[in-house]
C-alpha positions in Angstrom: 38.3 196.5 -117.3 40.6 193.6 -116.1 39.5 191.0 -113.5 41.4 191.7 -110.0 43.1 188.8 -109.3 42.8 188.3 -105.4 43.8 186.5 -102.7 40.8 184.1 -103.3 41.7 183.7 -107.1 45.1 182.9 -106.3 43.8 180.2 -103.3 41.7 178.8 -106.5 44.3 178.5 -108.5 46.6 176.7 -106.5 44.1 174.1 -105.5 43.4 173.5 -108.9 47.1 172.4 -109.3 47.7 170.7 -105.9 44.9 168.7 -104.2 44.4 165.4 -102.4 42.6 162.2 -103.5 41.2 159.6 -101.7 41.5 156.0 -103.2 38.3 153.8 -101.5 38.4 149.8 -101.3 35.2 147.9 -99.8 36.3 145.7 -97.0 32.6 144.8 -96.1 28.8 145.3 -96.0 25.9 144.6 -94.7 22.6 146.6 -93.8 22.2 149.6 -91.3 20.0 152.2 -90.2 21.3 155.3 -92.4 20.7 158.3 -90.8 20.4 160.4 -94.0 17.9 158.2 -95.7 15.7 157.6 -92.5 15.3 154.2 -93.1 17.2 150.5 -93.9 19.7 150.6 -96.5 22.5 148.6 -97.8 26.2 149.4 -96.9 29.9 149.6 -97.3 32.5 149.5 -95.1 35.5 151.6 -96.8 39.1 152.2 -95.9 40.9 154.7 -98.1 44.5 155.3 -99.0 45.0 159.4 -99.4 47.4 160.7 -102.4 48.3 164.4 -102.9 47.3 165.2 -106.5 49.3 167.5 -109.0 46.8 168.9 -112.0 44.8 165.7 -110.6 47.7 163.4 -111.2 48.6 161.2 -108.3 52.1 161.7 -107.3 53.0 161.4 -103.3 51.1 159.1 -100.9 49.5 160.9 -97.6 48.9 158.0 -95.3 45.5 156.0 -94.6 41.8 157.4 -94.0 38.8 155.6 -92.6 37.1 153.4 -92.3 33.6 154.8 -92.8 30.2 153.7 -94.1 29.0 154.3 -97.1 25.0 154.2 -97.9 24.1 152.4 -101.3 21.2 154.9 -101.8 22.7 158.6 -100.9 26.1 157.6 -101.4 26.9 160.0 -98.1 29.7 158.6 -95.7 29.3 158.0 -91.9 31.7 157.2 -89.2 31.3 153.6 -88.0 29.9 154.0 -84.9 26.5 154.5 -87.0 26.3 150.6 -87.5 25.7 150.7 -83.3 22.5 151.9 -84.4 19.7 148.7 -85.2 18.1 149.0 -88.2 14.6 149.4 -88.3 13.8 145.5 -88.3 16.3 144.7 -85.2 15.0 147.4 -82.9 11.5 146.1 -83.4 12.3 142.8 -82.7 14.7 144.0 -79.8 11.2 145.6 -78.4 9.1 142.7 -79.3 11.5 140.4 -77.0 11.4 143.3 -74.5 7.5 143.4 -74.2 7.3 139.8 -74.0 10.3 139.7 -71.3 8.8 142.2 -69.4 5.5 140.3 -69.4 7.0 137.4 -68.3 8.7 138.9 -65.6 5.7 140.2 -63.7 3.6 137.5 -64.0 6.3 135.1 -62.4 6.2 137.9 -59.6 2.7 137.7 -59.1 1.5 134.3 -60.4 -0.4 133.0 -63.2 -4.0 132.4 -61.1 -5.0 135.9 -62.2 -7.2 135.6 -65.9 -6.9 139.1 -65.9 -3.5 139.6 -65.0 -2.8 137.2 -67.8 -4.7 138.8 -70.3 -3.3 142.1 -70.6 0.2 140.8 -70.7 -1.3 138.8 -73.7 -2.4 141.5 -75.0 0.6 143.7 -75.0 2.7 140.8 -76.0 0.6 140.5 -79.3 0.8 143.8 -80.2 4.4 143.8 -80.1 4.3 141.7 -82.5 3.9 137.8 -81.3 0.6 137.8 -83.1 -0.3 134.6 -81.9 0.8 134.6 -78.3 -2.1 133.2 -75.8 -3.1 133.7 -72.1 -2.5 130.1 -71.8 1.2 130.1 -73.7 2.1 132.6 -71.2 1.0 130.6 -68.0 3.2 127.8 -69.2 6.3 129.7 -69.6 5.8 131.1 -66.6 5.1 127.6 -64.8 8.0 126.1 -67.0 10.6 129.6 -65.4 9.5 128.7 -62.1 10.1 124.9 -61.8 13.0 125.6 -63.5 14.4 127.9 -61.2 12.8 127.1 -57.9 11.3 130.1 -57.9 7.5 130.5 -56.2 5.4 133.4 -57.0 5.7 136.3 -54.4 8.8 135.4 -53.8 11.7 138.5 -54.9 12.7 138.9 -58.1 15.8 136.3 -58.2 19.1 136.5 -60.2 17.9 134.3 -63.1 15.4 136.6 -64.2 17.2 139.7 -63.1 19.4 138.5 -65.7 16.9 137.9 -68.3 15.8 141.8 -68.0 19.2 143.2 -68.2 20.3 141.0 -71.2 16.3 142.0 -73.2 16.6 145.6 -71.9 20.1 146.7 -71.5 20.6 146.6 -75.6 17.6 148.0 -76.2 17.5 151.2 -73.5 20.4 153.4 -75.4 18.0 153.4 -78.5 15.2 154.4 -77.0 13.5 157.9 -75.9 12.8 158.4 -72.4 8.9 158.8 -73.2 9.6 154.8 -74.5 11.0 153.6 -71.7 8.8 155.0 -69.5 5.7 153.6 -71.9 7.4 150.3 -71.3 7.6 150.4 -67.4 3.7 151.8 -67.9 2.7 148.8 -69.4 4.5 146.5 -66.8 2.9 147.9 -64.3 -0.1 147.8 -65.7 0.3 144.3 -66.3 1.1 144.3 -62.3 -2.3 146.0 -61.5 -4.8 144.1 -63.4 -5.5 141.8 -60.8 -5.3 144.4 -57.8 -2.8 146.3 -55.8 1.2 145.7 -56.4 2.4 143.0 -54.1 5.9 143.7 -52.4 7.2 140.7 -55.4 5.3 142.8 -58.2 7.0 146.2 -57.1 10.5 144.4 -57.0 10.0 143.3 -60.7 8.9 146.6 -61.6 12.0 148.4 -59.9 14.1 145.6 -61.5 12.4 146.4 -65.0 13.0 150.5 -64.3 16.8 150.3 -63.6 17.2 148.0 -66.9 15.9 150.7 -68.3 18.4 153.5 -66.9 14.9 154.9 -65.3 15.7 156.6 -62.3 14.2 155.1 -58.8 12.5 158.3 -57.9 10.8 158.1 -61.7 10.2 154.5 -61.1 8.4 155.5 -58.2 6.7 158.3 -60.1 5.2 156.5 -62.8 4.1 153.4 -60.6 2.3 156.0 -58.1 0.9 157.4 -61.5 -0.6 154.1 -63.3 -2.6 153.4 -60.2 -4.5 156.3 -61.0 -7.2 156.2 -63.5 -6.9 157.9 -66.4 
């Protein structure tokens, strides 16, 4: 019996004789975050120059593609808003400065007289990652913040430092989940509370710390309410 040739056989056919191609050229590289791979992997950046093909042959030019990213390892292609993404070693040193920030922040609110206050901030500090970060490193950079900018503790949370949040958290809050950014309030505020009740100047940091983290104010008040209670 003789094969029915079809509308699909026919559709084969012709591709086979016309086509397009797509001539690549590396303008850059550089390391990302691939999505495909999970992890950190070398890239390139590609723009392309499209051809239509007859029996594979080059013959007319089609315009310009790209550019996109393509992974060393899976060879897949990406657009290039991908590289907006940090790879795994920027976002953990984006969160490392967070912590520290954050730390920082609170105990200029509420001074640095409290040992306890100033040992849990060295404590979540270090397990960011400063590994060797101290109770008394921490005083002084809080004592060397507020001669610098005039501020005294108690006081409200002044533009310098409102500025210092935004610029360690605003990066940082796209790429994290909201369970993160609420983990990083948490610990703030727990930061706040070692050494007793929030003071109006603590709470102010904390709602400071919460919007730079695109938490919302009734959340903010939510999760503060919720870290005074025990676990």
């Amino acid at each position: 019996m003789l094969p029915v040739r079809g509308r699909d056989g026919r559709a084969t056919r012709a591709a086979r004789i016309l086509g397009t191609r797509t001539a690549w050229t590396p303008v850059g590289d550089g390391e990302f975050f691939c999505p495909g791979c999970g992890g950190d992997r070398n890239y390139q950046r590609l723009t392309g120059r499209r051809r239509f093909t007859l029996l594979g042959v080059p013959v007319l030019p089609r315009g310009a593609t790209g550019p996109v990213v393509e992974c060393a390892s899976c060879r897949h292609h990406y657009g290039t808003d991908v590289l907006d993404h940090p790879t795994t070693r920027r976002f953990s040193a984006m969160l490392r400065d967070a912590v520290h920030t954050v730390a920082l922040a609170v105990l200029t609110a509420g001074g640095t007289t409290s040992r306890t206050a100033l040992e849990t901030a060295a404590c979540a500090v270090r397990a960011a990652g400063f590994e060797d970060c101290t109770e008394d490193q921490l005083a002084a950079l809080v004592d060397a913040l507020a001669a610098d900018t005039g501020r005294v503790a108690d006081g409200p949370c002044g533009a310098s430092l409102t500025i210092e949040l935004h610029e360690a958290l605003d990066p940082l809050a796209p790429h994290l989940a909201p369970g993160g950014r609420e983990a990083l309030l948490l610990q703030a505020a727990r930061v706040a509370l070692a050494d007793g009740p929030y003071t109006p100047a603590e709470r102010d940091a904390l709602t400071t710390i919460g919007a730079a983290l695109t938490i919302c104010a009734d959340d903010v008040s939510r999760l503060l309410a919720a870290a005074r209670t025990p676990s």
